[in-house]
C-alpha positions as CSV (number, residue, x, y, z in Angstrom):
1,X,-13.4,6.5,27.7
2,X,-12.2,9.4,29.3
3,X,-13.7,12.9,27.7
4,X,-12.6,14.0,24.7
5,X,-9.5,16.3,24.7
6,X,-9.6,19.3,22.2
7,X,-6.2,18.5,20.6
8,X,-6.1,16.1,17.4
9,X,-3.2,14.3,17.2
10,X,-2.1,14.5,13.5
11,X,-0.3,11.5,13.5
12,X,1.4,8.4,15.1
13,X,4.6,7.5,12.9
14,X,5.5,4.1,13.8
15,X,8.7,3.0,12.3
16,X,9.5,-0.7,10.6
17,X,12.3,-2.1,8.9
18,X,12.6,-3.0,5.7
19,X,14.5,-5.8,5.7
20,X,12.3,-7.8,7.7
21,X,9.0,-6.9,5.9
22,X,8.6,-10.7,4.5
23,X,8.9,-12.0,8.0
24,X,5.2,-12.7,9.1
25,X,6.2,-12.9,12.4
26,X,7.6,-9.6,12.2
27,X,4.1,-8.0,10.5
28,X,1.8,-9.7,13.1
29,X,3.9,-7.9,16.0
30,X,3.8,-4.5,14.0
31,X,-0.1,-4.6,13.3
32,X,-0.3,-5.5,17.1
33,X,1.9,-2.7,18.1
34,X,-0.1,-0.3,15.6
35,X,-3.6,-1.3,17.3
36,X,-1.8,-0.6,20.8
37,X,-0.9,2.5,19.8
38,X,-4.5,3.6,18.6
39,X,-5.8,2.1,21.8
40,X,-4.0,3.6,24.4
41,X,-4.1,7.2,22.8
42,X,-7.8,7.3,22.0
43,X,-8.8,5.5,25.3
44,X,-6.8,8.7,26.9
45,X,-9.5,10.8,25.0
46,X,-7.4,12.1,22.1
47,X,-8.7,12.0,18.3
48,X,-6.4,10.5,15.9
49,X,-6.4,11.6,12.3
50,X,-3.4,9.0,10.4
51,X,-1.5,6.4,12.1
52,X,2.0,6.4,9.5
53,X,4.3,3.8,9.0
54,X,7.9,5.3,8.2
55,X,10.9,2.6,6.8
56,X,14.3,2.5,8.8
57,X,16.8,5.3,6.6
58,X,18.1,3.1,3.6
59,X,21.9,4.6,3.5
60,X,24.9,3.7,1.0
61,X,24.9,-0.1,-0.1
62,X,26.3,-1.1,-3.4
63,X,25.1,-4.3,-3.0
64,X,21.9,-3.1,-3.3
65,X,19.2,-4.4,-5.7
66,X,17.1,-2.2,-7.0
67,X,14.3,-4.5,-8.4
68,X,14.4,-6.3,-4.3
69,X,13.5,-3.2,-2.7
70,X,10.9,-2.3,-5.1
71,X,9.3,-5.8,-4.4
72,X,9.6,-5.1,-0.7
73,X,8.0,-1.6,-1.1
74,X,4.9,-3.7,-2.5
75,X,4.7,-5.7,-0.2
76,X,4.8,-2.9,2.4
77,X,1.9,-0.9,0.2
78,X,-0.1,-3.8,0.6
79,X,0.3,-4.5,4.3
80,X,-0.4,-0.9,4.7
81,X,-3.6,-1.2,2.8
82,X,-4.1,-4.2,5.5
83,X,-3.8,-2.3,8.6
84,X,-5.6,0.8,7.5
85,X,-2.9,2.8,7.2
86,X,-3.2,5.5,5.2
87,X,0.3,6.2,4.3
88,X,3.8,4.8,5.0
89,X,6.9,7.0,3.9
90,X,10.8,5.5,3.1
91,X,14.0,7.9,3.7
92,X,16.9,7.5,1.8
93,X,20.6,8.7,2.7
94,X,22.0,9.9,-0.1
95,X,25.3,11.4,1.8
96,X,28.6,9.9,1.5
97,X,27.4,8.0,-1.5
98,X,28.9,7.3,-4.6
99,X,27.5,8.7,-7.5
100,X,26.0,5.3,-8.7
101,X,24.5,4.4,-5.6
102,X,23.1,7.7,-5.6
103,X,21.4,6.9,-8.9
104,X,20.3,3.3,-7.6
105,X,18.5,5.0,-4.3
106,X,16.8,7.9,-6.5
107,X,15.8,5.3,-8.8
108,X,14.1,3.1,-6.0
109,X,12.5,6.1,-4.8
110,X,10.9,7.0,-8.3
111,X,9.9,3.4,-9.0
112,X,8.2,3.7,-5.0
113,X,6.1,6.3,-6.0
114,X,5.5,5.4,-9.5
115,X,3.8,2.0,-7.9
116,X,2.8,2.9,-4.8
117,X,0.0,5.5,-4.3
118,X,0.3,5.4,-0.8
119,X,4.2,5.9,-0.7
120,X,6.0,9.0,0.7
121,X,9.8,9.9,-0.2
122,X,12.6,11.6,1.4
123,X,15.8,12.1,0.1
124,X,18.6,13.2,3.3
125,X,21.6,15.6,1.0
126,X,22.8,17.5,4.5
127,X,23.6,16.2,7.4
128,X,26.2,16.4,10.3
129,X,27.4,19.9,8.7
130,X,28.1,18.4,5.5
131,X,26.4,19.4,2.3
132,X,26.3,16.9,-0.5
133,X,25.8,19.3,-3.7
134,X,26.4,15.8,-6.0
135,X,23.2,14.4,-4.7
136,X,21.1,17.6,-5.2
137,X,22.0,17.6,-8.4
138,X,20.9,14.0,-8.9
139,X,17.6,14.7,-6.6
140,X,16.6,17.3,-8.5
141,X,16.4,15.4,-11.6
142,X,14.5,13.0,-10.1
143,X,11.6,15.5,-9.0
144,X,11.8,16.2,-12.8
145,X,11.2,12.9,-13.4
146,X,8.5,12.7,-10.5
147,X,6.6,15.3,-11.9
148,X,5.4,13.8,-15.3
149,X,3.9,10.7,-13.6
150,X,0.7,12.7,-13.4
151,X,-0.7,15.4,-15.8
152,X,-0.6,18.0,-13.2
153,X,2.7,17.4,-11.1
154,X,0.4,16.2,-8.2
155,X,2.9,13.4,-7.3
156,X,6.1,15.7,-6.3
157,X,3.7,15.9,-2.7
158,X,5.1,12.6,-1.7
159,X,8.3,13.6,-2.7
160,X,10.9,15.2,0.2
161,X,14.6,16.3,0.5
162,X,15.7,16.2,4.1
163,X,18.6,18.5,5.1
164,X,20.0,17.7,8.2
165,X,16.8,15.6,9.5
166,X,16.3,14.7,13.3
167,X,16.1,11.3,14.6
168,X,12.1,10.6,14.7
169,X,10.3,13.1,12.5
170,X,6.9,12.7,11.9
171,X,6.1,14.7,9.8
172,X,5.7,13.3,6.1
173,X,7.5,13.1,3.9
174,X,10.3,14.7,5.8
175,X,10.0,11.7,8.6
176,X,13.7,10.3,9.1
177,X,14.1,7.2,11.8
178,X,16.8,4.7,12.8
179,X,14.9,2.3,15.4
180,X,12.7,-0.4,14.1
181,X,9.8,0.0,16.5
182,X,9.8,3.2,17.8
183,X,7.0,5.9,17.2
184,X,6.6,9.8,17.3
185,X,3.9,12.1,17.5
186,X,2.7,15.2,15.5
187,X,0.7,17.1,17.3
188,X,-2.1,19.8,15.5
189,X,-1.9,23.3,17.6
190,X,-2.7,25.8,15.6
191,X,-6.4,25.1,15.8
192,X,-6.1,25.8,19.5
193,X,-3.6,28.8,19.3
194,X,-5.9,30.5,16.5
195,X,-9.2,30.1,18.8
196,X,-7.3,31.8,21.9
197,X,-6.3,34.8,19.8
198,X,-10.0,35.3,18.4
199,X,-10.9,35.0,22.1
200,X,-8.9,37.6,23.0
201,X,-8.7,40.2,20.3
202,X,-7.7,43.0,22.5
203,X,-4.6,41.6,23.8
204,X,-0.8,42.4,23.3
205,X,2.1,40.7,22.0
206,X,3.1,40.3,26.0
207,X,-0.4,38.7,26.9
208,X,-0.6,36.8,23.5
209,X,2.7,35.1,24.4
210,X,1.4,33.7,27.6
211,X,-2.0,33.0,26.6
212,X,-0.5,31.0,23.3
213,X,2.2,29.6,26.1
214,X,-0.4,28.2,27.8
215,X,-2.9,26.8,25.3
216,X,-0.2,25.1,23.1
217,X,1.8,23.8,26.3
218,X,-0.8,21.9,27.9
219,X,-1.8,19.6,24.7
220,X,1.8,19.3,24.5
221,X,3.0,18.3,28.1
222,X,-0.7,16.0,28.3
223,X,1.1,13.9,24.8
224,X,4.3,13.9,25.8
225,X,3.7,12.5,29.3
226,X,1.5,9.7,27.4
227,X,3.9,8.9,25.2
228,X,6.8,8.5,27.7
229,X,4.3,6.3,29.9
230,X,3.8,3.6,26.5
231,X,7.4,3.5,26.2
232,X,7.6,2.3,30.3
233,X,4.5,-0.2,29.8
234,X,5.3,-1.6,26.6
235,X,8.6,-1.1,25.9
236,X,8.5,0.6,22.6
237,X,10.8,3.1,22.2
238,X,9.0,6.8,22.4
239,X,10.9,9.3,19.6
240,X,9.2,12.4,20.6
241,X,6.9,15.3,19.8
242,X,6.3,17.7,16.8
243,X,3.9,20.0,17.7
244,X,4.7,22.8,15.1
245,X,2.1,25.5,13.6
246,X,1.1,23.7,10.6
247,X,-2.3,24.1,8.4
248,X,-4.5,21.5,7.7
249,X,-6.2,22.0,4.4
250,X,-9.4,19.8,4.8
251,X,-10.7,21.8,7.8
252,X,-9.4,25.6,6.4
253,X,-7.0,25.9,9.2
254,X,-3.9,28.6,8.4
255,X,-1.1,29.8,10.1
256,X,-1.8,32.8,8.2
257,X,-4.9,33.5,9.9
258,X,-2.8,33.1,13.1
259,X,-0.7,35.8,12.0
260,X,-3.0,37.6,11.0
261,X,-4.3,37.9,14.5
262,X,-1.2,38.7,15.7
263,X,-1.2,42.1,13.7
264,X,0.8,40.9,10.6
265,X,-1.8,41.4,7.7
266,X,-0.6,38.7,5.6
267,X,2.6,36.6,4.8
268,X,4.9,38.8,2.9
269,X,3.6,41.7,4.8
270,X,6.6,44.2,6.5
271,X,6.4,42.3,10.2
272,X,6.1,39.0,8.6
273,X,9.9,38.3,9.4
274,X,9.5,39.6,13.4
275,X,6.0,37.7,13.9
276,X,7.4,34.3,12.8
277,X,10.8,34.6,15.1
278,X,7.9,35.6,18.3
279,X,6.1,32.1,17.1
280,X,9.0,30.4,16.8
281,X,10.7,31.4,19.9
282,X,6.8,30.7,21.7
283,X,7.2,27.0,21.0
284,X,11.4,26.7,21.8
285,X,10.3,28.0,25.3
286,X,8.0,25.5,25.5
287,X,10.5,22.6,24.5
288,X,12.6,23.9,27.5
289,X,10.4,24.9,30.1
290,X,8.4,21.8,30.2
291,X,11.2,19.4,29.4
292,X,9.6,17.7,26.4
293,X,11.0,15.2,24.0
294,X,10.9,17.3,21.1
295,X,11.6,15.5,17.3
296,X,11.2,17.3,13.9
297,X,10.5,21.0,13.5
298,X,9.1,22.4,16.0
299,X,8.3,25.6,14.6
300,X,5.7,28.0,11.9
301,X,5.2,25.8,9.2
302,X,4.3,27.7,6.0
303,X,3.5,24.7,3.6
304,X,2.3,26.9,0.4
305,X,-0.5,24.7,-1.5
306,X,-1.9,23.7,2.1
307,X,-2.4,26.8,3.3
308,X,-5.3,28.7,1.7
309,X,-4.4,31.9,3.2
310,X,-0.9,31.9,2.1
311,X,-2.3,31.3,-1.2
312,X,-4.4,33.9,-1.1
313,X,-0.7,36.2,-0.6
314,X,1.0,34.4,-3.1
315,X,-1.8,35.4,-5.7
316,X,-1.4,38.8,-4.5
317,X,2.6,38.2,-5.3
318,X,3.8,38.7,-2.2
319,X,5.6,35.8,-1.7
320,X,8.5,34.8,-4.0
321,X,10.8,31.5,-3.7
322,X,13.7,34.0,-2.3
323,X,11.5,35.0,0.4
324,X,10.3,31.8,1.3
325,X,13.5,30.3,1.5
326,X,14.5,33.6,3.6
327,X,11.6,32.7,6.6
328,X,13.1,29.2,7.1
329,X,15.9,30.5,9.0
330,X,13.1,31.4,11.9
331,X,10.6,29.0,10.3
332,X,9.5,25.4,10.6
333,X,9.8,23.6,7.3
334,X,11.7,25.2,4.9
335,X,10.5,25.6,1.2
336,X,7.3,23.6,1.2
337,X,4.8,22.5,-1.2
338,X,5.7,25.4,-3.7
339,X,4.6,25.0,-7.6
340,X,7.2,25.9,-9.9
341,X,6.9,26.2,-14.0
342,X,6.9,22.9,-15.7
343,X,10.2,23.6,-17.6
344,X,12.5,24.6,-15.0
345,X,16.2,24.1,-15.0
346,X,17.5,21.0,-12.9
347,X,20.6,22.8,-12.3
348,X,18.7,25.6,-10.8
349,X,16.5,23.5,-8.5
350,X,19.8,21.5,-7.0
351,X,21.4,25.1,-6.5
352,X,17.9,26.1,-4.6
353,X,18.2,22.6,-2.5
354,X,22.1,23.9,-1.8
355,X,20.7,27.6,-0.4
356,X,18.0,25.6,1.9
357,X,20.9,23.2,3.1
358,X,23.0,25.9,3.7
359,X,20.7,27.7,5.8
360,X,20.0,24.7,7.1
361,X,23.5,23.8,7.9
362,X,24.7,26.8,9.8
363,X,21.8,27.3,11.9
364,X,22.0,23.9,13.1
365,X,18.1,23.3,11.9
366,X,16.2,20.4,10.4
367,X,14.5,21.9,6.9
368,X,13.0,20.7,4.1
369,X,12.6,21.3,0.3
370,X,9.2,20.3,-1.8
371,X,8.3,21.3,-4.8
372,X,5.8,20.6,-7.3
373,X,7.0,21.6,-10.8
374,X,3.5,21.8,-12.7
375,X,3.7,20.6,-16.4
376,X,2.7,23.0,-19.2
377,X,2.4,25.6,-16.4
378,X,4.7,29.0,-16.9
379,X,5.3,31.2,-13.8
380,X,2.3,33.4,-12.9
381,X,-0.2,30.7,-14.5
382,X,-2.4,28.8,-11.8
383,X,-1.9,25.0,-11.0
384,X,-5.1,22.8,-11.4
385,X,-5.2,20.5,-8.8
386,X,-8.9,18.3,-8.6
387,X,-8.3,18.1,-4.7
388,X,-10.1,19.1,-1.3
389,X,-6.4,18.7,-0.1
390,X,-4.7,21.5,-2.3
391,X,-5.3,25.0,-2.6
392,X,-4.9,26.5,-6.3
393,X,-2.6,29.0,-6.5
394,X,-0.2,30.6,-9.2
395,X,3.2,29.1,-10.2
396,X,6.5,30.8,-8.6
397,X,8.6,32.5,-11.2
398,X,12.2,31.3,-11.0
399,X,15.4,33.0,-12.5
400,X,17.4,30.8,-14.9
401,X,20.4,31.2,-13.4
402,X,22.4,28.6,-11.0
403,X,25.3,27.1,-9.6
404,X,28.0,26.0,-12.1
405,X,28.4,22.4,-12.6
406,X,31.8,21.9,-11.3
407,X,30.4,23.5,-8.1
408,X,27.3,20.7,-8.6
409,X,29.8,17.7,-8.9
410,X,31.1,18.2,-5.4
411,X,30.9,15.0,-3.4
412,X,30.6,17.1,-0.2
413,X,31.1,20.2,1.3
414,X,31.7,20.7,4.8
415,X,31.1,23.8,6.9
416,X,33.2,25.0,9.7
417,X,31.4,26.0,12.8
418,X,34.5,27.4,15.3
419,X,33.9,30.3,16.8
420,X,36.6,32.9,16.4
């Protein structure tokens, strides 16, 4: 084995269709796949944390059976369980549906996670500069739903809306595919950028830049390269790389300590805005410079209940939803893992979903929307999550106020992007 590199790959997200999970055939040559996969990258010296399966997009079908695809996600949870995979995650289109598909798909998506403990959801309600506003509207009644399977609203985690996704996410449950057989990467790199900057305390936003350039880069360019030579000697078709700034709860890594470094106090801080756009703009440079297949985000991810540092500022009420949704234009991820009272307003939630995918929309970005309404939790009271993964915190307020329901009926909206 070659010596062990200091960059964890976070995932592998190998990609199967649905349709085709009953075919033994078909599972023999995706276990075999899976085991090449963790071969080749650990023999190349790279630790592994999760190896994902994510299901082929499910889009519009009104022949669809509900109680069929439920029985396949079984069988899939099972054959997960098999492998030793962890998790696998299944993304539903809900644009350009009809309003009773749209209830079917939701309903297979509840039922998924209801059964399936080691299930992931994403819902798609943007893409291709359309907006569906009728499927937020259904999608957020559904996280309603998905938030009393549990006593503490633990299950909206597994639960995603994807606004105009890229082709070979990996990052659950925002992961979105459309090739049976193909993989992608997530890369962790904030461990890395985080050591550089405590290395080098002295240094300015000019030096930081290239410093954080050149630590982040060569993990980067080292898995990409790998991934595009597994594609040439087995054939399986390489999606690409996320390497955003993302924590990871188990080990106390925060992007908010790598702000922090950077001369920002906290998130929510005056700077907090500028710092993320000079993250941000650090990791675009590195998409371009190097020529790397880049999938997902790509960016800061501030995912709220896995970040114990930006805990820590929301306690101190610095954060609110608004501003949240307000660092996704230069952020990774969009509004993620945020608890909200127990008794919200569905109307309000879709017309939250609608700001995101607006945002979203113009600026040409993939983004994301989880949140965990809490049961018998008001705003300003603290969630009670029994988990090594989570990081209490206290409960966004929200405003009781929203979007009109004729605005919420809308089968699509469509922005126009001319210039001029």
């Amino acid at each position: 084995m070659k010596n062990i590199s200091p960059y964890i790959i976070r995932s592998i997200t190998y990609t199967v269709d649905l349709e085709r999970i009953s075919d033994e055939v078909y599972l023999n040559e995706t276990g075999h796949n899976i085991e090449l996969l963790k071969q080749f990258f650990t023999e190349s010296g790279f630790f592994i944390r999760t190896v994902r399966i994510n299901v082929k997009c499910i889009s519009t079908d009104e022949r669809l059976s509900p109680f069929l695809y439920i029985n396949k996600m079984l069988q899939l949870s099972h054959f997960c369980r098999e492998l030793d995979v962890r998790w696998f995650n299944i993304c539903f289109d809900l644009c350009n549906c009809s309003e009773k598909n749209i209830k079917n798909l939701t309903h297979i998506g509840y039922e998924t996670l209801r059964k399936c403990s080691n299930s992931f959801v994403n819902f798609i309600v943007a893409k291709e500069g359309e907006i569906f506003p009728l499927a937020a509207r259904h999608v957020s009644g559904i996280i309603s739903k998905i938030s009393k399977i549990s006593s503490n609203g633990y299950d909206n985690f597994r639960a995603g809306v994807s606004l105009n996704p890229v082709q070979g996410t990996p990052f659950f449950p925002f992961s979105y595919a459309t090739h049976d057989g193909s993989f992608s990467i997530a890369l962790e790199t904030t461990q890395s950028a985080t050591r550089v900057l405590r290395e080098n305390p002295d240094c300015n936003l000019s030096q930081a830049r290239e410093l954080l350039k050149d630590v982040i880069s060569a993990g980067v360019v080292s898995v990409d390269q790998l991934g595009k030579e597994f594609e040439t000697i087995h054939g399986l078709r390489y999606n690409g790389i996320d390497f955003s700034l993302a924590p990871f709860p188990d080990e106390k890594v925060s992007v908010i300590e790598l702000i922090s470094l950077l001369g920002v106090e906290t998130l929510g801080a005056p700077g907090s805005t500028f710092i993320t756009s000079y993250l941000t703009d650090i990791l675009k440079s590195i998409l371009v410079e190097y020529s790397i297949r880049g999938v997902g985000f790509n960016g800061v991810m501030y995912s709220l209940l896995e970040d114990h540092l930006m805990c820590e500022s929301n306690d101190r009420r610095l954060l609110s939803v608004d501003t949240i949704i307000g660092y996704s234009a230069l952020c990774g991820c969009g509004l993620d893992m945020v608890p909200l009272p127990g008794t919200f307003l569905e109307e309000e939630l879709a017309s939250i979903i609608l700001d995101v995918a607006a945002i979203s929309t113009r600026l040409n970005k993939p983004l994301g929307v989880r949140v965990l309404p809490i049961p018998n939790r008001e705003a300003n009271e603290f969630t009670k999550f029994d988990s090594d993964f989570l990081t209490n915190t206290r409960v966004l307020s929200l405003k009781n106020h929203y979007c009109k329901t004729r605005l919420l009926e809308l089968d699509s909206f469509k922005y126009t992007t001319k210039k001029g």
